[in-house]
C-alpha positions as CSV (number, residue, x, y, z in Angstrom):
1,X,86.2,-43.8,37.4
2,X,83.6,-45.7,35.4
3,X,80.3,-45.3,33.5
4,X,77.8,-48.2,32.8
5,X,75.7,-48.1,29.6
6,X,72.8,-50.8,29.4
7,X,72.4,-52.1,26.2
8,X,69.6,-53.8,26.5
9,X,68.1,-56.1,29.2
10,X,70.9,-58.9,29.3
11,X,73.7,-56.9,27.8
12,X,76.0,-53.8,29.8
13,X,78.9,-51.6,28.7
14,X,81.4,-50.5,31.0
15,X,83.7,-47.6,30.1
16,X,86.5,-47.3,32.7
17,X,89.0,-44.1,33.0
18,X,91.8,-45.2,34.3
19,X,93.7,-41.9,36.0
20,X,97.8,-41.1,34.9
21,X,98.5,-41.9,38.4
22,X,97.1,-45.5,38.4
23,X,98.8,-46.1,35.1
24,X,101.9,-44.9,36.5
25,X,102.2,-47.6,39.1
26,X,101.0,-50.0,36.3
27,X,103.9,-49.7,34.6
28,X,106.5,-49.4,37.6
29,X,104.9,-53.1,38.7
30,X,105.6,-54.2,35.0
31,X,108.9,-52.7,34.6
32,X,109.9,-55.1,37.9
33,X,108.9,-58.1,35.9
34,X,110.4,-57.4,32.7
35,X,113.7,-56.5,34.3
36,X,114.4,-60.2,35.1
37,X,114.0,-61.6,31.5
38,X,116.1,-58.5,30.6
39,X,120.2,-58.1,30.1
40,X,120.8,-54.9,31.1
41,X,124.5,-53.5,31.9
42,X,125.7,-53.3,35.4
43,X,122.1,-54.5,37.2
44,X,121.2,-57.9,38.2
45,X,118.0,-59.5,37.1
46,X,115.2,-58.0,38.3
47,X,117.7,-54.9,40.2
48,X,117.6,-52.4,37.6
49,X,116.1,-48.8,38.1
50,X,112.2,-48.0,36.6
51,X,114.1,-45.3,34.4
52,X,116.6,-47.5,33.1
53,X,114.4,-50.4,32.4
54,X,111.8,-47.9,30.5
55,X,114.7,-46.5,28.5
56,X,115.9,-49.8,27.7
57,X,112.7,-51.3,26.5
58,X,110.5,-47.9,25.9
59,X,107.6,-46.6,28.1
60,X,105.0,-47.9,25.5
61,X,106.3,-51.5,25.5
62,X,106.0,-50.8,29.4
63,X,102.6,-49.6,29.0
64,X,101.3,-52.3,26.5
65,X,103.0,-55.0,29.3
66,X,100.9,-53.3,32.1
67,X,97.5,-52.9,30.5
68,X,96.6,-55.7,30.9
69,X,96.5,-56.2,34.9
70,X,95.4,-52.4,34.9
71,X,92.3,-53.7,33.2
72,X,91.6,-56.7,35.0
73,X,91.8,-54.9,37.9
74,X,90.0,-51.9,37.5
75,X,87.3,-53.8,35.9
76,X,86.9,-56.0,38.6
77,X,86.5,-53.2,41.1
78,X,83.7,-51.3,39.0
79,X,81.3,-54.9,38.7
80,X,82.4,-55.4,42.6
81,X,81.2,-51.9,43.2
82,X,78.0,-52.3,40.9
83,X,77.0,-55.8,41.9
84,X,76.7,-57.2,38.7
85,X,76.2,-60.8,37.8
86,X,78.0,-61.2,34.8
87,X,78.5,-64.1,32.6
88,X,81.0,-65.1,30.1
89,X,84.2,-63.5,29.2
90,X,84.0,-59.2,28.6
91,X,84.6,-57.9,24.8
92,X,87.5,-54.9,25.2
93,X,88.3,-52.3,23.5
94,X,91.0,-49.9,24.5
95,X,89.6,-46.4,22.9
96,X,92.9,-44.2,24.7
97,X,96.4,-45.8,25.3
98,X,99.4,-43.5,25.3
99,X,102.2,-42.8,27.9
100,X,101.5,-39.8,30.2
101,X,98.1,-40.4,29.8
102,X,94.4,-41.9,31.5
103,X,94.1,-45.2,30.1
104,X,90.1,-45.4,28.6
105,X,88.6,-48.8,27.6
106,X,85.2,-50.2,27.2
107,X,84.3,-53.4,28.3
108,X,81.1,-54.9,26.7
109,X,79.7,-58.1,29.3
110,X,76.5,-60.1,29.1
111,X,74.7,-60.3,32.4
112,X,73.1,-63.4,33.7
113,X,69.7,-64.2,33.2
114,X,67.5,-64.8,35.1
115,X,64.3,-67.4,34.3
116,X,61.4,-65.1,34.4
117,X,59.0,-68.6,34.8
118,X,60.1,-71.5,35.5
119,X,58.2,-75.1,34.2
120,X,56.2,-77.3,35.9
121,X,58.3,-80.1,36.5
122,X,56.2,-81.8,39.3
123,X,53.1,-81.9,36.1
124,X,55.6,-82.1,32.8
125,X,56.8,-85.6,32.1
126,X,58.8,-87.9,29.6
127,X,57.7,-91.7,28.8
128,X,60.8,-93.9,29.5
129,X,61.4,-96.2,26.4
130,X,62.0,-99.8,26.3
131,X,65.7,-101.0,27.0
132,X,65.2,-104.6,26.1
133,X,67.6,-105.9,23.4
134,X,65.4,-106.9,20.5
135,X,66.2,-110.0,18.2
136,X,67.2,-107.9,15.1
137,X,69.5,-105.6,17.3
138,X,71.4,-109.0,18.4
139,X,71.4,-110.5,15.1
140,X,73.0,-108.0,13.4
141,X,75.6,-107.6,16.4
142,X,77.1,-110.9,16.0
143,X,76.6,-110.5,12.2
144,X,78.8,-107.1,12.9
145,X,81.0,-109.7,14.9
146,X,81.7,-112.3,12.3
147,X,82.2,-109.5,9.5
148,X,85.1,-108.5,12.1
149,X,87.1,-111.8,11.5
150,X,85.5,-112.1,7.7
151,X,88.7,-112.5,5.3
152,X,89.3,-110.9,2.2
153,X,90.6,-113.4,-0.8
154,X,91.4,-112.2,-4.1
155,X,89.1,-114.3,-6.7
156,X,90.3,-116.1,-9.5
157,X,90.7,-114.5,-12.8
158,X,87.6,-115.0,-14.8
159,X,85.2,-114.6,-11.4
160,X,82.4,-113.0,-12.0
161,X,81.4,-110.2,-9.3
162,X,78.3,-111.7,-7.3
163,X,76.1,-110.4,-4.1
164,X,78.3,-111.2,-0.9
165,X,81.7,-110.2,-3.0
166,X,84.0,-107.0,-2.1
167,X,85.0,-105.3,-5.5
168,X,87.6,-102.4,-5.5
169,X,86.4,-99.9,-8.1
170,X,87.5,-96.5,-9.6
171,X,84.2,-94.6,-10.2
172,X,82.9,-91.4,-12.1
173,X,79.2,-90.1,-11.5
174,X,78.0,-87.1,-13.9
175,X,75.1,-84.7,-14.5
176,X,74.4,-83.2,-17.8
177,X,77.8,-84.2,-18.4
178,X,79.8,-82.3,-15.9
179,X,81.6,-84.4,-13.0
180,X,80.1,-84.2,-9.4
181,X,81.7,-82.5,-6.8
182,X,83.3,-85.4,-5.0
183,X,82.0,-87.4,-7.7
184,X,85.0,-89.2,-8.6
185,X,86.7,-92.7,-6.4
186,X,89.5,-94.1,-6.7
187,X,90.5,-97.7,-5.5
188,X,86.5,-97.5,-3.4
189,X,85.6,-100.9,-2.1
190,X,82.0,-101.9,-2.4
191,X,80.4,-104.5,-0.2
192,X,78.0,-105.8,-2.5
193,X,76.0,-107.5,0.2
194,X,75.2,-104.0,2.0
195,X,72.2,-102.2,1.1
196,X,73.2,-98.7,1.6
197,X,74.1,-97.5,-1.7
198,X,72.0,-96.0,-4.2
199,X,69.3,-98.1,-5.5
200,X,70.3,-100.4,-8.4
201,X,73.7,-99.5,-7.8
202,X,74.5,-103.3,-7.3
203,X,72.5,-104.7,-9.4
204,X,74.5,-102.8,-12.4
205,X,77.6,-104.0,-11.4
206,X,76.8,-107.7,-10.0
207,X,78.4,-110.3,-13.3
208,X,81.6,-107.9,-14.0
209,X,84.7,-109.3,-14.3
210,X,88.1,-107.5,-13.1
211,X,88.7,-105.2,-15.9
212,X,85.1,-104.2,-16.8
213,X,83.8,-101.2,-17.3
214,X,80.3,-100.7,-16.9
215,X,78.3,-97.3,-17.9
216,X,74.7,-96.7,-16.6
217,X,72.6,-94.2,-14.9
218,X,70.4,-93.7,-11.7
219,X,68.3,-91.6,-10.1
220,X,69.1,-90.3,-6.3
221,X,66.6,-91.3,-4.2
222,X,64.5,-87.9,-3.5
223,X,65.2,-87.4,0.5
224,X,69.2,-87.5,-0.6
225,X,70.8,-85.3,1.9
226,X,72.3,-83.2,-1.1
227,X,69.2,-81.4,-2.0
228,X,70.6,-80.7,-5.0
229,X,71.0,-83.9,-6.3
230,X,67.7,-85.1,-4.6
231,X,65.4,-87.1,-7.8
232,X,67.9,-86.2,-10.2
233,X,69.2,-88.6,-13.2
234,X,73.2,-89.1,-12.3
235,X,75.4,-91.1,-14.7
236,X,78.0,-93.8,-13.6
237,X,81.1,-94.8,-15.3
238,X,82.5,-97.9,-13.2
239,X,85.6,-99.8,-13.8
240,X,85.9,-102.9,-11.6
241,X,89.9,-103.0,-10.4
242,X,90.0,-106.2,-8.1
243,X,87.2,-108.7,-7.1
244,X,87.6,-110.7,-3.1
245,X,85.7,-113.6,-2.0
246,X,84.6,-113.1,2.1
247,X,85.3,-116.1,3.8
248,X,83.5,-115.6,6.9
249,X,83.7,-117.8,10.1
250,X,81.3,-120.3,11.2
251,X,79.6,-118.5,14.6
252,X,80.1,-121.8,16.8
253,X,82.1,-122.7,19.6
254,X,85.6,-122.6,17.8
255,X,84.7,-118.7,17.2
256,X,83.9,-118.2,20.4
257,X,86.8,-119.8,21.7
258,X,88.8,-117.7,19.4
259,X,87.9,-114.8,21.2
260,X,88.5,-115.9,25.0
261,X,85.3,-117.4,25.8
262,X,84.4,-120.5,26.9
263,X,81.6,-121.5,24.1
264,X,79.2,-119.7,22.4
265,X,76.5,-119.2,24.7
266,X,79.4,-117.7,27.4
267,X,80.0,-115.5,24.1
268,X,76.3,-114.7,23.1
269,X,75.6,-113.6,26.9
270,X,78.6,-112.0,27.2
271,X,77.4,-109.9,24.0
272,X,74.1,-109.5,25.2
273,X,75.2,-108.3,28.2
274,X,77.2,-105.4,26.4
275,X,74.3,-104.5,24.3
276,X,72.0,-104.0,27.1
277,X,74.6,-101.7,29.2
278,X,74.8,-99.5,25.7
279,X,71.2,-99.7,25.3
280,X,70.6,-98.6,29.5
281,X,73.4,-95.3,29.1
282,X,71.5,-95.0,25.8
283,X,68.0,-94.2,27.2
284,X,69.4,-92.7,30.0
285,X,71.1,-89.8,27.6
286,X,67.8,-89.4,25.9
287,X,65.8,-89.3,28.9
288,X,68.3,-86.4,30.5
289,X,68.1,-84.7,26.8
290,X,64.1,-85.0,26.9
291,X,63.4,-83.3,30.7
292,X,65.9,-80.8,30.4
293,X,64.8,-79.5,26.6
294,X,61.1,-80.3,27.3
295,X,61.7,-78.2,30.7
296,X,63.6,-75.0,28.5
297,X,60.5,-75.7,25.9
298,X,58.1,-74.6,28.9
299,X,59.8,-72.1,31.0
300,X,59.7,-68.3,30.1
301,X,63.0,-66.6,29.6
302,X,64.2,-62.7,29.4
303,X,66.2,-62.1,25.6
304,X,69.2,-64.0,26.0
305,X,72.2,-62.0,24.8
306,X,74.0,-61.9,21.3
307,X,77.0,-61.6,23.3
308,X,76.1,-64.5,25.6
309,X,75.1,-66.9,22.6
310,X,78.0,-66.4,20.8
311,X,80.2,-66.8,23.3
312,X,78.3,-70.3,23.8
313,X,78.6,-70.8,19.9
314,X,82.5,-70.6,20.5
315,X,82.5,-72.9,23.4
316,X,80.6,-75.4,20.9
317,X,83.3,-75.1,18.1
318,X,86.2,-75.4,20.6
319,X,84.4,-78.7,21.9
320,X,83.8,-80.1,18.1
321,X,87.1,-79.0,16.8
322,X,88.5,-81.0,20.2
323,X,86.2,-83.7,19.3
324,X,88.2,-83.8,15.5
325,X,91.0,-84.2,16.6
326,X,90.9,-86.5,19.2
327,X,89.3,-89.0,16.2
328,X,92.7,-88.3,14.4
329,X,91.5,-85.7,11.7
330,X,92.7,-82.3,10.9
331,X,89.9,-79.7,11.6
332,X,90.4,-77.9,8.5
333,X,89.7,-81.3,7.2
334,X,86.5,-82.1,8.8
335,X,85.4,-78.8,7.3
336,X,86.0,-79.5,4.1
337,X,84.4,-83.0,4.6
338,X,81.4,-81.7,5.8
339,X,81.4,-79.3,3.2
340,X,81.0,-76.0,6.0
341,X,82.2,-73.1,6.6
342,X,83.2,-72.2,10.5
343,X,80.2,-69.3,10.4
344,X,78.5,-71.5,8.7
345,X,78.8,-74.4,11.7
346,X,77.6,-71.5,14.1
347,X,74.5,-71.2,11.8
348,X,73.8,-74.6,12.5
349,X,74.5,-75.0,15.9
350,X,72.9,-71.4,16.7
351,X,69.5,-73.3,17.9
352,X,71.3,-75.4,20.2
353,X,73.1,-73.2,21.7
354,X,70.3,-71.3,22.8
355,X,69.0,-74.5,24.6
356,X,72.5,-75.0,26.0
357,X,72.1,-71.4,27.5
358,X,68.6,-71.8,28.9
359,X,69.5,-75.7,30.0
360,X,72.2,-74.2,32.1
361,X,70.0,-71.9,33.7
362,X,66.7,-74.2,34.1
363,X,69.8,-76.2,36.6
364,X,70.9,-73.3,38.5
365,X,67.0,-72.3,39.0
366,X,65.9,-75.3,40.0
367,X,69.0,-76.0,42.3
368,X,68.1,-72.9,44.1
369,X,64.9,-73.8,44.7
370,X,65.1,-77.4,45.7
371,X,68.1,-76.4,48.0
372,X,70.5,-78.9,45.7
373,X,74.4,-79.2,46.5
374,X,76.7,-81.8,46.8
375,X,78.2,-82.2,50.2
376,X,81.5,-81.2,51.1
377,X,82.3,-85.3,51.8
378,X,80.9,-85.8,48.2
379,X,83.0,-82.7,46.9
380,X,86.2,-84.1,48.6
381,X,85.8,-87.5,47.5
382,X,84.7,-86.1,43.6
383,X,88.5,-83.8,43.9
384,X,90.1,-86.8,45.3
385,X,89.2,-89.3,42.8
386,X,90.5,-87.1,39.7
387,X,93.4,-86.2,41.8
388,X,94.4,-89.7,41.6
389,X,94.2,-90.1,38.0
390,X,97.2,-87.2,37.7
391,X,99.2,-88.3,40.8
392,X,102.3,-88.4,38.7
393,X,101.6,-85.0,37.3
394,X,102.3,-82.2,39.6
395,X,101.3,-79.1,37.7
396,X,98.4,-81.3,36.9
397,X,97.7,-81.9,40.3
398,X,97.8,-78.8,41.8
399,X,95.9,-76.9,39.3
400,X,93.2,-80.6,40.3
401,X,93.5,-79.1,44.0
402,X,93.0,-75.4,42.9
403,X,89.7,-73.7,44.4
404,X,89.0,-72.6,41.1
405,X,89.0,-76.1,39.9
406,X,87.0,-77.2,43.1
407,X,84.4,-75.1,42.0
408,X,84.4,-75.9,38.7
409,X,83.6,-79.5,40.5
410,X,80.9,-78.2,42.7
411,X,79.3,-76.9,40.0
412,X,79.2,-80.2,37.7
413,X,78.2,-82.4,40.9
414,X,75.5,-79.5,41.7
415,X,74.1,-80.3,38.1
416,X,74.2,-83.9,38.4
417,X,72.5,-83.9,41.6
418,X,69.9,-81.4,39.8
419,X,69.9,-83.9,36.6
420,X,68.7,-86.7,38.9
421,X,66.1,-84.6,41.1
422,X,64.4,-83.7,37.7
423,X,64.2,-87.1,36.3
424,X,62.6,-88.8,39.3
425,X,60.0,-85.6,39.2
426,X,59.6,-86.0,35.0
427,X,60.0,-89.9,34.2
428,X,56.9,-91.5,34.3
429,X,55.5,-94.4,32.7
């Protein structure tokens, strides 16, 4: 027995009852599963009697073990039964939960929306930008190039620090006499041929010797991204540790050569070449960014969920705290580098995840409408493909070959296909 509350317009609440009799043959299923990880006297794995297993291990531990498929499955049967399109993963609560007893939980689910109006994408369009490599892009490519094979040499005693050096320095920076947070360096090496450090920065500490210590003061430049610090008078006490030299090499046909090529102009259009493709995937990312937020921008939506947003704020931390790791860094780290709090993060990303949520259902509007699906060849060959990449991983494999995994498939062809319909509709010159 069930009873479904709305909430409001994109948000349900199931309460399900689930009768002693039900619950019952709940736990009887479970009591056959724990009885094979079980040593009990006299009975083989998996053999033993429903009373002596629920002695053995108590009819609440029997319970708690069976819950869990009792919910699943009774709450699949009341959203079959009420032909609701839900999204997301349900919020439980179990209000009643005691042996000998109806089982009682509440299930609070999202429903889909729907787009109540949907843009005009055959009027609504995005310029395309230029993907021609400019001159100053190139240049400071193969500068980035050369800086790559630059050496390091410790200077001379006596060497004065000048622009184009590398200096290791320890470094204080105060307001009103109280230390920064994160205002203190240790061993820092400054490239004093860059020109993103403070203003005047350099020029305070170009002439030192190893050894120095110089004392001055700067202002932060007024659009510093710590708004607190933004205008304000900061002083700097530096002491110059080590001073290097950068011998850089020559970029001529011995460099090239260095680096598998042929001569320098095989080199230069080889790096041209490069620069173009990440200048073409480039555009291409903004151009699929611009249609489908321009498209959200003008479509009319129904009010999208707390519970749906949140779970799409989660999904968003899971991918950024995959993303950290990946790159080698602790999250807890990254959080304390970025000087945020998780709730904090979801603040932040609370905007875009909206657009996420109304992106996603702009594609599965528009793919209804336009009649958009990949074919079952272009499916097959899609499963295939990855498939191959985990042929020496079965579990892999089979979970590749899954239909829940084929569908996850579908789905991401079915967007890419919809992508592609709604750029040759939007991009125009």
């Amino acid at each position: 027995m069930h009873k479904v509350e709305r909430l409001n317009d994109s948000q349900i609440k199931i309460t399900v009852t689930v009768p002693v009799e039900q619950v019952e043959r709940g736990m009887r299923h479970a009591a056959e599963h724990m009885s094979v990880d079980i040593n009990i006297p006299g009975f083989r794995p998996g053999k033993a009697p429903y009373e002596v297993v629920k002695e053995r291990v108590g009819d609440m531990k029997l319970l708690e073990h069976a819950a869990e498929e009792i919910i699943r499955a009774t709450l699949s049967a009341a959203l079959l039964e009420e032909d609701l399109n839900i999204v997301g993963q349900p919020y439980f609560n179990v209000e009643k939960m005691a042996p000998g007893n109806e089982l009682v939980y509440t299930a609070e689910i999202a429903l889909m929306p729907t787009v109540i109006k949907l843009g005009d994408y055959e009027s609504l369009s995005i310029k395309p930008e230029s993907t021609e490599v400019s001159s100053d892009v190139f240049a400071q490519a193969k500068k980035d190039l050369l800086r790559m094979r630059t050496q390091e040499v410790r200077a001379q005693a006596g060497h004065e620090l000048a622009k184009g050096n590398k200096t290791v320095i320890n470094m204080t920076m105060k307001r009103n006499g109280v230390v920064l947070e994160g205002g203190e360096a240790q061993n820092h090496g400054v490239y004093t041929g860059e020109e993103y450090y403070i203003e005047g920065f350099i020029e305070q500490i170009i002439g030192a010797k190893e050894g120095d210590e110089r004392q001055f003061k700067l202002k932060f430049p007024k659009d510093h991204y710590q708004k607190h610090l933004a205008g304000e008078d900061v002083d700097f006490v530096v002491k110059v540790n080590e001073i290097f030299t950068l011998e850089a090499p020559m970029f001529d046909d011995v460099f090239a050569a260095g680096l598998g090529f042929k001569n320098i102009a095989d080199l230069e259009a080889k790096l041209r070449e490069n620069l173009s493709e990440e200048k073409v995937d480039q555009e291409t990312r903004r151009q699929e960014k611009a249609v489908l937020e321009l498209l959200a921008e003008k479509s009319n939506f129904p009010v999208i969920s707390d519970l749906l947003i949140n779970q799409e704020l989660e999904k968003m931390i899971y991918e950024l705290r995959q993303w950290v790791t990946q790159n080698g860094m602790e999250f807890d780290e990254y959080l304390k580098s970025v000087k945020k709090s998780v709730p904090e993060l979801k603040l932040d990303f609370a905007k875009q995840a909206l657009i996420r949520i109304k992106v996603a259902l702009i594609l599965e509007e528009v793919a209804k409408k336009e009649n958009i699906a990949p074919t079952p060849e272009e499916l097959d060959a899609e499963v295939d493909r990855i498939g191959a990449q985990v042929a020496k991983d079965p579990a892999a494999k089979e979970h590749i070959f899954s239909p829940e995994y084929r569908d996850r498939i579908e789905a991401q062809l079915r967007n890419r296909k919809t992508v592609d319909f709604l750029k040759t509709k939007m991009i125009k010159a």
